[in-house]
C-alpha positions as CSV (number, residue, x, y, z in Angstrom):
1,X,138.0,24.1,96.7
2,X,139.3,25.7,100.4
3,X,141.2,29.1,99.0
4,X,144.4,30.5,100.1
5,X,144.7,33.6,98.8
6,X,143.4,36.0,101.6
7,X,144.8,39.2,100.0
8,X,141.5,41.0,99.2
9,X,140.1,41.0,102.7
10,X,143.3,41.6,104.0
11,X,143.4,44.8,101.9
12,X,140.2,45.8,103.4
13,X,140.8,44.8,106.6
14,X,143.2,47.7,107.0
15,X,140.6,50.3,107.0
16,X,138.8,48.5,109.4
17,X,137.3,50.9,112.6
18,X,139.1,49.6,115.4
19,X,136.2,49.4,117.7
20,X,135.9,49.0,121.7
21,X,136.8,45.7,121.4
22,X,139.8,46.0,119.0
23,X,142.3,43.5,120.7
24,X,140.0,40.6,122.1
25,X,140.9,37.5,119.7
26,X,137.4,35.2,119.4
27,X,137.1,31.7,117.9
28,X,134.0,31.2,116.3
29,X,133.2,27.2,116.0
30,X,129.9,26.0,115.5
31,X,127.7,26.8,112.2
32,X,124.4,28.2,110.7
33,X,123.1,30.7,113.6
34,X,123.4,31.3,116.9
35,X,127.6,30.9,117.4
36,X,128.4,32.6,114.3
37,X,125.5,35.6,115.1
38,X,127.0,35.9,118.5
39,X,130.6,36.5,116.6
40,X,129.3,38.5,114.5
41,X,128.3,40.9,116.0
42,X,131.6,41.1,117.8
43,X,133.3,40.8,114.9
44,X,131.0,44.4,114.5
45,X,132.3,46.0,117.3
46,X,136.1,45.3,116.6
47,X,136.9,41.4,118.1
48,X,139.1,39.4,115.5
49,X,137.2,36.4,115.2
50,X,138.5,34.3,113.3
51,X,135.8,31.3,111.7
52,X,136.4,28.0,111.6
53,X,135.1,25.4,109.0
54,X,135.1,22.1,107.8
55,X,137.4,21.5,104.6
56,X,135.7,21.1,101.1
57,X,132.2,21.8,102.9
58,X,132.3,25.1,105.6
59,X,129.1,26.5,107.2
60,X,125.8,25.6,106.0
61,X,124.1,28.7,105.7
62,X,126.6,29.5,103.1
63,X,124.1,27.8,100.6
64,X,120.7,28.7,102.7
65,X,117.9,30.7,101.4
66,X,118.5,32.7,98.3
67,X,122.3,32.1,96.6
68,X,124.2,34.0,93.9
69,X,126.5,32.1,92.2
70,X,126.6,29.1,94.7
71,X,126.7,31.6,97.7
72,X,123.9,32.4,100.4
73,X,123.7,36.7,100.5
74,X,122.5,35.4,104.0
75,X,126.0,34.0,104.5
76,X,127.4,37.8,103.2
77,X,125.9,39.2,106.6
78,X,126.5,36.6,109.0
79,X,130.4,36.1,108.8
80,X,131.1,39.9,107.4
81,X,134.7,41.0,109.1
82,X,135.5,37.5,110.2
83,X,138.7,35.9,109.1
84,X,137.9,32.0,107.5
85,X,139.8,29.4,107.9
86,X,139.3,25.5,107.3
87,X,140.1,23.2,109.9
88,X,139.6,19.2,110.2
89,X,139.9,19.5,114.2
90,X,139.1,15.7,114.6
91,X,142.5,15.2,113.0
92,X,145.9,15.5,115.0
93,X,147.2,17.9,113.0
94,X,144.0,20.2,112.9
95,X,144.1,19.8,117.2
96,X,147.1,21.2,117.5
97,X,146.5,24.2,115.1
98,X,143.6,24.4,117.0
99,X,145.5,24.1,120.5
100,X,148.2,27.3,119.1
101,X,144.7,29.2,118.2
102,X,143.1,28.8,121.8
103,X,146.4,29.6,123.8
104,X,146.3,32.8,122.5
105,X,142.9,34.0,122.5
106,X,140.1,35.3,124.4
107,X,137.2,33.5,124.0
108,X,136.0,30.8,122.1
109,X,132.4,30.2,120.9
110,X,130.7,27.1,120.5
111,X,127.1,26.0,119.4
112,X,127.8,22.5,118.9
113,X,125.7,19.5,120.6
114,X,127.1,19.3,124.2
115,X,130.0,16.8,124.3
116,X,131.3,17.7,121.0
117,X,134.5,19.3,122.1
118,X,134.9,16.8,124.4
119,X,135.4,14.1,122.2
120,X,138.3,15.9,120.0
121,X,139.6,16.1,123.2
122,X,139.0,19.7,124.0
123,X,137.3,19.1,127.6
124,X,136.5,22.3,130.1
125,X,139.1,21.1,131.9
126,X,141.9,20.6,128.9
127,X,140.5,24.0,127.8
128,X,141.7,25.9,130.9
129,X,144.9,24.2,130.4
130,X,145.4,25.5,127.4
131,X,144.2,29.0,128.2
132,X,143.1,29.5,131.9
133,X,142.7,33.1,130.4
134,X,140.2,31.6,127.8
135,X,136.2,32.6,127.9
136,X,134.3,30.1,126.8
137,X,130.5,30.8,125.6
138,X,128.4,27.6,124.3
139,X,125.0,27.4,123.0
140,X,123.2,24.7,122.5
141,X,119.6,23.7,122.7
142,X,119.0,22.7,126.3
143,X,122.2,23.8,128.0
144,X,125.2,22.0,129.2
145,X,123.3,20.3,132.3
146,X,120.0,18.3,132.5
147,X,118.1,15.6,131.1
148,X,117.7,17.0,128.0
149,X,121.3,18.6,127.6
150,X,122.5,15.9,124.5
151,X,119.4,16.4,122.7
152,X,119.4,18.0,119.1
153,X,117.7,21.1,119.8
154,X,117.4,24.2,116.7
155,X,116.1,27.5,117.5
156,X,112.6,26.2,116.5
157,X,112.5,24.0,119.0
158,X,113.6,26.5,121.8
159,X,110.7,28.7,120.4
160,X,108.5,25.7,121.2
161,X,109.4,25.1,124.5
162,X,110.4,28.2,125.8
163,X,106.8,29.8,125.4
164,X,106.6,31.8,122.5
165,X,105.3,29.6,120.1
166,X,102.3,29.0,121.9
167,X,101.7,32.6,122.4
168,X,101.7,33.1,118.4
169,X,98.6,33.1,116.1
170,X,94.9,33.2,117.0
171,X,92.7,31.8,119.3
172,X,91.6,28.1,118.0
173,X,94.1,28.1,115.2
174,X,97.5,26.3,114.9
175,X,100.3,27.8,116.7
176,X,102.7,29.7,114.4
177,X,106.1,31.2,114.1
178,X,108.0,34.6,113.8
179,X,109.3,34.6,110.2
180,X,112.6,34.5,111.3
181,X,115.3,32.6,113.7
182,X,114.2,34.9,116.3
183,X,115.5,31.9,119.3
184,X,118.6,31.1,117.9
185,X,119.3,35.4,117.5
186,X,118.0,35.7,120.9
187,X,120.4,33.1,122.2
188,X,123.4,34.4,120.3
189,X,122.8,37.7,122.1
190,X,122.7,36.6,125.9
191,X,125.9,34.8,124.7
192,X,127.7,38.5,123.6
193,X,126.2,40.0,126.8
194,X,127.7,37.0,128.6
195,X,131.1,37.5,127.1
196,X,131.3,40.8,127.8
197,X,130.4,40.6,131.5
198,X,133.2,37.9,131.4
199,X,135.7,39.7,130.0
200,X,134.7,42.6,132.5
201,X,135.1,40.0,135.3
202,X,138.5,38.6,133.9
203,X,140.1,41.8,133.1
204,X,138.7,44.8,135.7
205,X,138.3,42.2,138.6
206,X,141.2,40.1,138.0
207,X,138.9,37.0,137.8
208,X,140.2,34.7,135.3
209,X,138.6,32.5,132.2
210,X,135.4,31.2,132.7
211,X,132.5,29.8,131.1
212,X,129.0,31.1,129.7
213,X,126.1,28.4,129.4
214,X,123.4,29.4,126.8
215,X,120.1,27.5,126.5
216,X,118.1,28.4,123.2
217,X,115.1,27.8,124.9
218,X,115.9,29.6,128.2
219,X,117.1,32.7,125.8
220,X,113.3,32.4,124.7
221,X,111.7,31.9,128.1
222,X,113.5,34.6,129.4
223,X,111.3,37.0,127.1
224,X,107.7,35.6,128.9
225,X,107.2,38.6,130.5
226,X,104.9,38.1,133.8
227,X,103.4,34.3,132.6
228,X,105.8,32.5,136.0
229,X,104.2,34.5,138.8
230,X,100.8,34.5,136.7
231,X,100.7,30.8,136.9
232,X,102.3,30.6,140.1
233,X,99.8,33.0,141.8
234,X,96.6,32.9,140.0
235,X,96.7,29.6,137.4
236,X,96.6,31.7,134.4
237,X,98.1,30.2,131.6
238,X,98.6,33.0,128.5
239,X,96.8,31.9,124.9
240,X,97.7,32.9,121.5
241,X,95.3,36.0,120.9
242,X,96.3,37.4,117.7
243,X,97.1,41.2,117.4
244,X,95.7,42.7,121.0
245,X,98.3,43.2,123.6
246,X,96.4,40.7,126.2
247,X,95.4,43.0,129.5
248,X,96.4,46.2,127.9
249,X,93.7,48.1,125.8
250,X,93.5,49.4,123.2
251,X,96.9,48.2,121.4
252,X,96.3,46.6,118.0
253,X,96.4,46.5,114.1
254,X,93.5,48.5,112.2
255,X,92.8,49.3,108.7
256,X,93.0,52.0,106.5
257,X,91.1,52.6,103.3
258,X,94.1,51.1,101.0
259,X,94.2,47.9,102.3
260,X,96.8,48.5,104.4
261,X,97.1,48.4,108.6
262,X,98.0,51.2,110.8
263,X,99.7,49.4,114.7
264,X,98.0,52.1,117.5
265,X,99.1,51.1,120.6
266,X,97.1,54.0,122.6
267,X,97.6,51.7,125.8
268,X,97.8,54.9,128.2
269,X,95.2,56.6,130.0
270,X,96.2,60.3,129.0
271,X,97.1,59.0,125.2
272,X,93.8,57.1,124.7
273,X,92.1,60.8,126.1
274,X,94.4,62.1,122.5
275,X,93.2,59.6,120.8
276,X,89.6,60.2,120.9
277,X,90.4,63.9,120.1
278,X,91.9,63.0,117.4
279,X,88.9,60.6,116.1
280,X,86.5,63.4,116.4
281,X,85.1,61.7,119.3
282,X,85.2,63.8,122.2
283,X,82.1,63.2,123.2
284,X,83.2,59.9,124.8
285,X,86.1,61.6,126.9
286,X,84.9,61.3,130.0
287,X,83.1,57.5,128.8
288,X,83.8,55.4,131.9
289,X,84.9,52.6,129.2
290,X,87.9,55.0,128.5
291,X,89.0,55.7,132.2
292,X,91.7,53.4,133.0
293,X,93.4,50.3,131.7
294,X,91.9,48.1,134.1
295,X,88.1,49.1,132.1
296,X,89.2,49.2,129.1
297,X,90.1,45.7,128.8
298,X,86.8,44.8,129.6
299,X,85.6,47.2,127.1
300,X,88.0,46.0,124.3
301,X,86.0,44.6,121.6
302,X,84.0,47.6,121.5
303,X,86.9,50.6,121.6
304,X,88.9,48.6,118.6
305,X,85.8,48.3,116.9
306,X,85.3,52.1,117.6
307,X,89.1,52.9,116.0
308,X,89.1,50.3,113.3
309,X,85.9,52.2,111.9
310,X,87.4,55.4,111.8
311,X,91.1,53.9,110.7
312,X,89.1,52.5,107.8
313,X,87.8,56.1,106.5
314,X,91.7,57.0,105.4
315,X,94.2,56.0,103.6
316,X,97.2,55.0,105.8
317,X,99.5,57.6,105.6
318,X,96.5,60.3,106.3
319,X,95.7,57.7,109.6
320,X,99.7,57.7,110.5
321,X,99.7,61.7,109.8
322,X,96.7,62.5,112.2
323,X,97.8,59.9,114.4
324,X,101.4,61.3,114.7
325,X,100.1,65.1,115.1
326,X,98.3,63.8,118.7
327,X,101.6,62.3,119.9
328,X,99.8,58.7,119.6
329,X,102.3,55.6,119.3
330,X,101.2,54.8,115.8
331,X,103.3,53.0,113.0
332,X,103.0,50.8,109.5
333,X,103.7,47.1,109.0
334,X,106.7,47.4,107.0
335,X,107.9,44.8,104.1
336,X,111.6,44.5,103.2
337,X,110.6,47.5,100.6
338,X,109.0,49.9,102.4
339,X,112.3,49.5,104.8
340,X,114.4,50.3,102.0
341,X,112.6,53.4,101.1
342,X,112.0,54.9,104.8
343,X,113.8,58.3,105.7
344,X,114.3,57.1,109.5
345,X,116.7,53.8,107.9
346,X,118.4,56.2,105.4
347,X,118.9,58.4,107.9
348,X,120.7,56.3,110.9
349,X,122.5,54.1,108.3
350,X,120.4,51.3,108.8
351,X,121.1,49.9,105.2
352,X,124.8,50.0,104.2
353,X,126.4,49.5,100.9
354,X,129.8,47.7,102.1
355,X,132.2,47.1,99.1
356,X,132.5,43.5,97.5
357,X,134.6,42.1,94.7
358,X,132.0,40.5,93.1
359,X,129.0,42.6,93.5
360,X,131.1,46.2,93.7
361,X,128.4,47.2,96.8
362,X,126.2,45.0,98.5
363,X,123.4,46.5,101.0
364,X,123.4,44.5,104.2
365,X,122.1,45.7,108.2
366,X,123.5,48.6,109.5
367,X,125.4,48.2,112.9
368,X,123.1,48.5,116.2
369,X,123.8,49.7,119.1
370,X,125.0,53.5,118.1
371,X,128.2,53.9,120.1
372,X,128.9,57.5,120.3
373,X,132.7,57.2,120.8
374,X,133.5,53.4,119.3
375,X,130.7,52.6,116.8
376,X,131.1,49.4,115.2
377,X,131.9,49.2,111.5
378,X,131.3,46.6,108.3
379,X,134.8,46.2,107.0
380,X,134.1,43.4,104.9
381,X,131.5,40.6,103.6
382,X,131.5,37.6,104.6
383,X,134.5,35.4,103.2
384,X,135.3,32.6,100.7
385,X,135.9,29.3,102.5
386,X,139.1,29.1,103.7
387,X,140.4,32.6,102.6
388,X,142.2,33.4,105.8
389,X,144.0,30.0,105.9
390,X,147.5,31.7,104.8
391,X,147.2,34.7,107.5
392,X,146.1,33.1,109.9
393,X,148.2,30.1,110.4
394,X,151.6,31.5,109.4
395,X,150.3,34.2,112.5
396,X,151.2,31.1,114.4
397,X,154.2,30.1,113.1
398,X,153.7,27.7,110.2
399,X,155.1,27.5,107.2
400,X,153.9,28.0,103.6
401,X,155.1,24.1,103.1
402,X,153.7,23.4,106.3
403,X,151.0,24.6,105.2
404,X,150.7,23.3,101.8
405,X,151.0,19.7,103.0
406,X,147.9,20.1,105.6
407,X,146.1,21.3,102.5
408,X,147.0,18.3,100.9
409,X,146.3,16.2,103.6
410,X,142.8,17.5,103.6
411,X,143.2,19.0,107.0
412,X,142.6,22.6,106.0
């Protein structure tokens, strides 16, 4: 059932950290990842987003991955200091509280299947209307333009064809994929940075409203490093090749006596010089394998095979240790665990226990970028569905009986 009691994250909301962008008013419509990771993390930085849902059903990712009592702990993270409020915007009632929400704020973002808007009547061009004022960031899976613009496109299928999947796994084996919804995150965050240049634009220059086109799979693409003028130039085409860095030696994953892997990435001329002092090996410093980059790529098989047999004599904290004393770029492969037990977390707040009515404290991400002067802040976990409903629509002049009969309409 939507709720309308919002008066425990109101409470909380009231010791919120203002933030630099304390003041800008977001609506966040769209669901699972990309729109409402993009609000998010302006919701971290002080924006009022406000989230809105379906009635009787909300966001999906409220019951992805592991739940507690019903509730993703994903979802916890995703919509924490967002407001919540249901909606049925393909109803005439939920357009115009949607109109009242739109003509006074600053930006509105979307990650719906181009046309969507359109068709409850919220066009570009009825949009400016409305708000001429109004930013207007959308994601979707192939952009707004194109051929391909009104397919269905998730964040693994902007992985796909934006170039990263077939740069991940080995050499003759399946491609693979990053264990996590690394194209949708990406997009979400060109959308932010897109935002903000817009709001730069609208409110330093004077320029008005405007909108911000995001393409998961161009958010990926835009990651592939050298691989255009590669092709373009010398017909290269970039394969999966497991752990190596491909062209840069020696970078890549070596064991230690525990089972465990220790990531060198020695891919420097005077830090691979270190690195053989720090084997023992200095006998091989002036090896003409070792002399530049350009060599040792050719060479590469044999120097990993030099470091992986002296990795494998220690454990991997005495490999990290030695390693570290030579000022070489060295580091573990971390689980969720090791994470939570790592001094460097603990000590930039990395992990944050954020107060919650039904856990007491919850540890969720910590807040990135630092900001020396206006750091962003968790104020509060993600919301019940529909908790804000009360705040947020008498903030624009309805009633409680206006109110109640939407709710019995089903429209909120």
């Amino acid at each position: 059932m939507t709720s309308t009691n919002d008066s425990t994250n109101t409470e909380r909301n009231s010791e919120r950290n203002p933030g630099p962008l304390a003041g800008i008013k977001v609506i966040e419509m769209g669901t699972l990842i990309a729109g409402p990771f993009g609000a998010r993390l302006l919701a971290e930085f002080g924006a009022d987003v406000i989230k809105i849902e379906p009635p009787g059903k909300g966001d999906p990712i409220r019951n992805w991955r592991v739940l507690h009592n019903g509730t993703s702990l994903w979802w916890y993270v995703q919509s924490r200091n967002k407001k919540c409020i249901t909606l049925d915007c393909g109803s005439p009632e939920g357009r115009d509280v949607l109109k009242s929400l739109l003509a006074e704020a600053d930006v509105l973002i979307e990650n719906f299947r181009p046309g969507t808007l359109d068709k409850w009547g919220f066009s570009r061009e009825a949009l400016e209307e409305i708000n001429p004022r109004l930013i207007i960031s959308r994601i979707s899976g192939f952009g707004q333009t194109g051929p391909y613009s009104k397919r269905a496109g998730f964040g693994a299928i902007g992985e796909s064809m934006g170039g990263i999947r077939h740069l991940t796994g080995y050499p003759g084996m399946a491609p693979t994929r990053v264990g996590i919804s690394l194209g949708d995150s990406l997009a979400a965050m060109y959308a932010v940075i897109g935002i903000l240049m817009a709001l730069y634009h609208r409110d330093v220059r004077q320029g008005g409203g405007q909108e911000i086109d995001v393409a998961l799979y161009e958010a990926v693409f835009s990651l592939m490093e050298s691989m255009v003028p590669e092709y373009d130039q010398k017909g290269v085409v970039r394969e999966r090749t497991g752990a190596i860095l491909p062209g840069i030696a020696p970078s890549n994953v070596y064991p230690t006596r525990d089972g465990k892997y220790a990531v060198i990435a020695a891919n420097g001329d005077a830090i691979v010089q270190r690195l053989l002092k720090a084997m023992g090996r200095e006998d091989l410093a002036g090896d003409e394998r070792f002399a530049s980059n350009e060599v040792r790529v050719r060479h590469m098989d044999f120097i990993d095979g030099l470091i992986g047999a002296w990795s494998a004599t220690m454990d991997l904290d005495t490999c990290l240790n030695v390693l570290n004393e030579y000022a070489i770029p060295a580091g573990p492969i971390y689980s969720i665990e090791d994470i939570f037990r790592d001094a460097q977390y603990q000590a930039r707040e990395m992990i944050l226990d954020v107060a919650h009515p039904e856990f007491g404290t919850l540890k969720v991400p910590g807040i990135v970028p630092k900001l020396s002067k206006t750091p962003g802040s968790v104020a509060w976990l993600g919301p019940k569905l529909g908790e804000h409903n009360l705040e947020v629509l008498k903030q624009i002049g309805l009633t409680n009986a206006q109110i109640a009969q939407m709710a019995a309409q089903g429209v909120i």
